[in-house]
C-alpha positions as CSV (number, residue, x, y, z in Angstrom):
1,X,177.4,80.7,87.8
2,X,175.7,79.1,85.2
3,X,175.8,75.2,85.2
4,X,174.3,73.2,82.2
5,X,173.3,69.2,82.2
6,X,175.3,67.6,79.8
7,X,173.4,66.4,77.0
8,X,173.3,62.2,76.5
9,X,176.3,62.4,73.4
10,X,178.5,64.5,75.3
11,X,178.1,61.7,77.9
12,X,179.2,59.3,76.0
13,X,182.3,61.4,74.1
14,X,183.6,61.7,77.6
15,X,183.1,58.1,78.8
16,X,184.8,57.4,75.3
17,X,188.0,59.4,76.0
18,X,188.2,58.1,79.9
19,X,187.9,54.1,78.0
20,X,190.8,55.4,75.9
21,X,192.4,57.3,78.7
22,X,192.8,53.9,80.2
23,X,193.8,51.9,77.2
24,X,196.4,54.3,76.3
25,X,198.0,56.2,79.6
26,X,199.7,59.3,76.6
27,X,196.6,60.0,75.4
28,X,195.7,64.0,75.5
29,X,192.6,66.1,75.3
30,X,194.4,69.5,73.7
31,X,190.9,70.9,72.8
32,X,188.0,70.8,71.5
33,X,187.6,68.1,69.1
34,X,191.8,67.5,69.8
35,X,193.1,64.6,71.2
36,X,197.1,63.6,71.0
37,X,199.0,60.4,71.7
38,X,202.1,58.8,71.2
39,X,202.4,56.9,68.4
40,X,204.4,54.2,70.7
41,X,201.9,53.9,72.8
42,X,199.7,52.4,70.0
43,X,202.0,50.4,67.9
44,X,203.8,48.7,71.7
45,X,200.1,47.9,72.6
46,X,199.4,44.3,72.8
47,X,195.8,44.9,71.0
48,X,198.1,46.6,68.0
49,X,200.6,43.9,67.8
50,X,197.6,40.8,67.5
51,X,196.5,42.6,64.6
52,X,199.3,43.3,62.9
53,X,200.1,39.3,63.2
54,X,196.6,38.7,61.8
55,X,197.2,40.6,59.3
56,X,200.0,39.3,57.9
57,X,198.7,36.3,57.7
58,X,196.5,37.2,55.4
59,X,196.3,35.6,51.7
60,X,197.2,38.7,49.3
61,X,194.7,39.2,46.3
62,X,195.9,39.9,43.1
């Protein structure tokens, strides 16, 4: 069986996804270069919600 070292980017992908994996519990690795989630997830998350307050409290340009 042949068993290669993973190179220092592929490291951090996969320390990337298990940060996400935490922040959002729906998140899904489907493939290679796929990930899923549930829309819900995002826009119920508390980090979603203090920037959507932001903003819309912002002055609008015309």
């Amino acid at each position: 069986m042949l068993f290669l070292k993973m190179s220092a980017n592929s490291k951090l992908l996969a320390e990337q996804v298990k940060n996400a994996k935490k922040k959002y519990p729906t998140l899904k690795v489907v493939g290679r270069g796929t990930v899923t989630i549930n829309p819900a997830s995002i826009v119920n998350s508390a980090s979603f919600q203090a920037d959507a307050s932001k903003i819309a409290n912002l002055p609008l340009q015309k």
